[in-house]
N, C-alpha and C positions, 0 to 999 in steps of 0.2 A: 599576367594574361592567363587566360582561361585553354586548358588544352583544348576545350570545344571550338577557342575560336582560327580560325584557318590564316594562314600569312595573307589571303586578301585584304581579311579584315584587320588585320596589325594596324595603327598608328604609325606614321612615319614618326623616322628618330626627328624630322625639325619639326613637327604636331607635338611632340613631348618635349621637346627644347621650348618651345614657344608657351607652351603649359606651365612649367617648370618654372621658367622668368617669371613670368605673372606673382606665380603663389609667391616664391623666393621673394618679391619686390613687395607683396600684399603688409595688411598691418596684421598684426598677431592678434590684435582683436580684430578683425573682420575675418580672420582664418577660424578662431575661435567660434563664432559668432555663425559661418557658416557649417563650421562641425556641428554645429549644438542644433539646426537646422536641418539637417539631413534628416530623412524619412526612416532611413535606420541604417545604425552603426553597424559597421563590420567589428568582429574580434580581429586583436591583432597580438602581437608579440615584436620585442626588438630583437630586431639583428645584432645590432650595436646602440649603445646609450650616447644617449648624447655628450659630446665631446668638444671642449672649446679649444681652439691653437690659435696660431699667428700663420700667416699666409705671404711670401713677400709679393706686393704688386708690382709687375715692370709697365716702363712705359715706352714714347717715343718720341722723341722732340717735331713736333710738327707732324705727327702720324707717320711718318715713314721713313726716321731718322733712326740710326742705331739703336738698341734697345738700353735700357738700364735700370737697375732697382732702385722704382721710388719711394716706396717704403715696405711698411709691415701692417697690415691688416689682420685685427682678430675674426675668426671665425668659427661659426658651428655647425657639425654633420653627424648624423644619425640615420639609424636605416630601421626600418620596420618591414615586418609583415603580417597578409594578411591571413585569417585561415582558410581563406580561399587558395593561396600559392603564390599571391602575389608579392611583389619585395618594394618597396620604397625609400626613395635616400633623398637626403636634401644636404642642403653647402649654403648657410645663411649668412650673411655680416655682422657680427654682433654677438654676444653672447647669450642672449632669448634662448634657452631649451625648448620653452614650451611652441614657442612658433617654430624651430625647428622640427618638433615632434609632426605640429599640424602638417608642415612643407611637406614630410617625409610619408604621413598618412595620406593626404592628398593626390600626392605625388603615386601611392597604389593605388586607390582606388582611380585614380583618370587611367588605369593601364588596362582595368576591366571594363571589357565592353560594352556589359550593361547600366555600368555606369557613368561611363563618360560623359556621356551628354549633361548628367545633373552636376559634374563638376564643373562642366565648362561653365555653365549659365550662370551656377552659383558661385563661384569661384574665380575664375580665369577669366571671362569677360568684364568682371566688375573690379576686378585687379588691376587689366589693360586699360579701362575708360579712366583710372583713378588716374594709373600712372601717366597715360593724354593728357590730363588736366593738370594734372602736377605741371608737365613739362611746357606746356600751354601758359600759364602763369609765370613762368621761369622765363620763357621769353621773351612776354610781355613786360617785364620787368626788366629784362636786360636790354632789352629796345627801348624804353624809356631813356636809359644811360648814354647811347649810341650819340655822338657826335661825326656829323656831314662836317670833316673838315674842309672841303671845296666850297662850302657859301659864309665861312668865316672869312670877314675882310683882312687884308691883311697891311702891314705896315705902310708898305709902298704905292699900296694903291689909293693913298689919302689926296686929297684935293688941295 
């Protein structure tokens, strides 16, 4: 963020939660694709290079049953900035550098606020409409599987 711009104009922290999912969920060639797009790059520099680990995932049986580890996930985070002052970090699934790099530049420049609007457009909404349709299809497909056990006959009600 730009010392010019004032806490009215700050991003709420869930507007960069909600940003952040997007790109993190984007494909590494559309993040690519829309860097290579932009009207012009920022310089930047890392904070830290990219870094892959293992992350353990907990869960909950039934969403709200005791918690427990159900396994190990690789991951990767990286942080950049910009030479404007701005800092960018990402936390991706998977070991892609280079989409973590995109996450993490993305991830600055939506923090300035002359350019957030071009990353939303290009970035972050075409992110969320992919991941809708993803999940759109996922249901459609798992609705197809769905059996109405109530209109299967059953043994004893044979004639």
């Amino acid at each position: 963020m730009t010392t010019a711009e004032t806490t009215e104009n700050r991003p709420s922290e869930e507007a960069r939660r909600r940003a952040m999912d997007a790109v993190a969920s984007a494909d590494r060639a559309v993040l690519e694709a829309a860097w290579n797009r932009l009207e012009s790059r920022p310089d930047w520099g890392w904070l830290r290079k990219p870094e892959a680990g293992l992350v353990m995932v907990r869960g909950r049986i039934g969403g709200g049953g005791a918690p427990f580890n159900l396994g190990e996930v690789t991951v990767t985070r990286c942080a950049v900035s910009l030479d404007s002052g701005e800092a960018g970090f990402a936390w991706i699934m998977g070991r892609d550098v280079e989409k973590a790099r995109f996450a993490a530049l993305f991830d600055a420049l939506w923090q300035r606020g002359d350019r957030r609007a071009e990353v939303e457009r290009t970035v972050v909404d075409p992110a969320i409409r992919a991941r809708e349709t993803e999940d759109g299809t996922v249901a459609e497909r798992t609705a197809a599987t769905r059996v109405d056990f109530l209109t299967m006959v059953r043994g004893e009600d044979e004639s």
